[in-house]
N, C-alpha and C positions, 0 to 999 in steps of 0.2 A: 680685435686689432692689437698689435705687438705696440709697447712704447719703449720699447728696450733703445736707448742710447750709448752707441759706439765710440768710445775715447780708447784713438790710437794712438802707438807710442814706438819709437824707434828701436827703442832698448828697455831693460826690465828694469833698467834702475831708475831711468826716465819715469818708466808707471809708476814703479814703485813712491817716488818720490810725492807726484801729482796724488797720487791716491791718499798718502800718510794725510797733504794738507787740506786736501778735501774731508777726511774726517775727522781731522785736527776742529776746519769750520761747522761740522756737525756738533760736534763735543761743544763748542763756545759758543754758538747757538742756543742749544737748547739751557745753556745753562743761564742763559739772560731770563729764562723764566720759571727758573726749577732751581733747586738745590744741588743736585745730582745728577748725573747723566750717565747713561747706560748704552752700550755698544756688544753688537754679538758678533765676532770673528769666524771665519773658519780656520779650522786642523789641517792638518797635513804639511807638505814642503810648499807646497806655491805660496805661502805668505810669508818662508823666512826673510825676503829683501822687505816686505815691506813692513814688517816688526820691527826689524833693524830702524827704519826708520822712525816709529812713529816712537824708537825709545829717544831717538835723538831732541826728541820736539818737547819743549817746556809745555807740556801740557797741563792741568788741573788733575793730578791722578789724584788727589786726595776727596777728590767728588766726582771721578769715574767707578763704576763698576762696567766691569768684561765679563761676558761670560763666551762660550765658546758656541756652535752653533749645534754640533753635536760632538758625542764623545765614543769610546769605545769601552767598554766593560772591560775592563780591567785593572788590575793592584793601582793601589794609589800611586804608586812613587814609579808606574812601568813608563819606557819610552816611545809610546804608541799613545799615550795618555795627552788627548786635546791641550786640556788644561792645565796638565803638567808641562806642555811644551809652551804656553802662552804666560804661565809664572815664569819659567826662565827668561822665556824673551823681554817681558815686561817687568822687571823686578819690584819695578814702585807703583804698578794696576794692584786693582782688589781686584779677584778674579773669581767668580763661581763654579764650583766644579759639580759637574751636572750629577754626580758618584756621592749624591748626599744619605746614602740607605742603604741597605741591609742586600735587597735586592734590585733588581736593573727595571720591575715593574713601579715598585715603591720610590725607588730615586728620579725614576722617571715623574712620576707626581708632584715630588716636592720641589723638583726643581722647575716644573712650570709655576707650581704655585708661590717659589720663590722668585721670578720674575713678572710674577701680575703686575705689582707697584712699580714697577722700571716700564709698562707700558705708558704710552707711546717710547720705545729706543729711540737716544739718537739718531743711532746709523745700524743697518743689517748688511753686513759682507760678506756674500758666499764665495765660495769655489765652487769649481764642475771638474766631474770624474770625465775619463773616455766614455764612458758607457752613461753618460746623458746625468749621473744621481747631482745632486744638490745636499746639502748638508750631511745625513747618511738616511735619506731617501734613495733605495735603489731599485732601479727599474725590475718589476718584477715580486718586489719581498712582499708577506703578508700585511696587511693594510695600508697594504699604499693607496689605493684610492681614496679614502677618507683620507687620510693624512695630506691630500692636495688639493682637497676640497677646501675653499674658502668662504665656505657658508659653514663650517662646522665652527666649535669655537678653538680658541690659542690653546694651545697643547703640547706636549710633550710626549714620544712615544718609544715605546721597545722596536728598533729596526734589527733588518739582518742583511749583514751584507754576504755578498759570493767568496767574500777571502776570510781569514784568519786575521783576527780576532772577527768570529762574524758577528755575535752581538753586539750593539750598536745601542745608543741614546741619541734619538734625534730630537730637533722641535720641529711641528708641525708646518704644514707653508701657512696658516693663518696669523700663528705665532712669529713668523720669518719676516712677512709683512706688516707685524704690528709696528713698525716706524715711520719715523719723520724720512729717512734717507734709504735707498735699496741700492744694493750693488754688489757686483760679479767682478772677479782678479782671474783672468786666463793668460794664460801661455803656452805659444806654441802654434804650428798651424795645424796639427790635426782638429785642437779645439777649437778654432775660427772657423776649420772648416765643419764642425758641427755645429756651431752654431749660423753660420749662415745656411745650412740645411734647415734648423730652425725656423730661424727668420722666413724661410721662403717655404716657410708651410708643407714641408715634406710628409707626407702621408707615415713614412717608415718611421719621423719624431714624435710622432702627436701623442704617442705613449707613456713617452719618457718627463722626467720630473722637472729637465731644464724645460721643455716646451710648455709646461703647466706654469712657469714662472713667468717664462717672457711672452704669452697668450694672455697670462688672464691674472697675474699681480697689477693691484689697485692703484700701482704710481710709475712713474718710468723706473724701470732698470737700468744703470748707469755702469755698463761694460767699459771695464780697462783691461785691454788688451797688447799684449807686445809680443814679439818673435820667439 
C-alpha cells in the first residue's frame, strides 16, 4: 500500500516556500538530539526556487552537512555538476561531493561510506524525471533492480542514464530511505499526471523507480506538488 502524501500548491513559489520550512523543521529537529544534521537534495532545475529559499532562512549551516542525491561524472568545476550547483546555491552548507576518487566506481564507495555516520538524515528530497527515474535511477539501466531493493543494504552506485553526461553516481533507495523525513518537489502536470498513474497502480508503472518509492518506501512520502 502507497503512503505517499499530496501537499498541493497554487504556485511554485507557494511550494517552494512550504517545502524550505518543512525542512528548515527537519534540520531543528534532529539537531535537538544530535550535534549535526545531514540532508540529501536533489540536482537539476526543479529545486532552483527552492534553494533560493532555504538560502533565505537563518538556518544552523555550521552543523548541517548537504550532500546531493546523486551526481553526474564529470570535471569538478562543470555546470552539470550536482554539487557544484548546490555550493553556489548554498554558499554557507558544507556540502559533499559524491566525485571523491579517481574513478566513478571508487567515488561511488567512498561516498556511501562517507555518509554511514550522517545516517539516520534528517530529511531525503527527491525529484522525478518524465520517464519515472528518481535520483539517477533510470528505468531500464544495469542494476537497477538491486539498486531498489530495500532489503539490500545503504549504497551508492555507478548508474547510466539515456542522455549525455550518461554516467551517473546515484545512492541507492535503501540509502534514499535511510531518514527521519522522505520527500518528492514536482512540477507541472505531465508529472502529476504520472504520478497519479502511480498512485492507481497502473500495470505500465510498476517498473519504474518512482513506483518502487511510493509502493514500498518505509515511511510516507510527502509530495509537494504545483502547476
Amino acid at each position: 500500500m502507497s503512503q505517499a502524501i499530496v501537499h498541493q500548491f497554487a504556485t511554485q513559489q507557494a511550494c517552494n516556500t512550504a517545502l524550505a520550512e518543512q525542512l528548515a523543521s527537519c534540520i531543528t529537529q534532529a539537531l535537538q538530539s544530535q550535534d549535526k544534521a545531514s540532508v540529501l537534495l536533489p540536482g537539476g532545475r526543479t529545486p532552483a526556487g527552492l534553494l533560493a529559499c532555504l538560502k533565505q532562512l537563518d538556518l544552523p549551516w555550521a552543523d548541517l552537512s548537504i550532500s546531493p542525491t546523486d551526481e553526474r561524472w564529470v570535471a569538478d568545476n562543470s555546470a552539470h555538476s550536482n554539487a557544484e550547483m548546490l555550493c553556489a546555491a548554498l554558499p554557507r552548507a558544507r556540502v559533499l561531493d559524491p566525485r571523491c576518487a579517481s574513478t566513478a566506481q571508487a567515488s561511488s564507495e567512498a561516498w556511501a561510506h562517507a555518509l554511514q555516520a550522517d545516517k539516520p538524515f534528517a530529511a531525503t528530497l527527491l525529484g522525478m524525471g518524465d520517464d519515472g527515474h528518481i535520483a539517477s535511477l533510470f528505468p531500464g539501466m544495469p542494476n537497477l533492480i538491486p539498486a531498489l531493493q530495500l532489503t539490500e543494504s545503504p549504497a551508492a552506485l555507478v548508474g547510466l542514464a539515456p542522455d549525455e553526461p550518461k554516467v551517473r553516481l546515484s545512492l541507492n533507495l535503501p540509502m534514499l530511505c535511510a531518514t527521519h523525513w522522505l520527500g518528492l518537489l514536482l512540477f507541472g502536470q505531465s508529472k502529476r499526471q504520472m504520478i497519479e498513474r502511480v498512485l492507481a497502480n497502473d500495470p505500465t508503472t510498476q517498473a519504474l523507480p518512482i513506483y518502487q518509492l511510493l509502493w514500498h518506501a518505509p515511511m510516507p512520502v510527502h509530495m509537494y506538488w504545483a502547476p
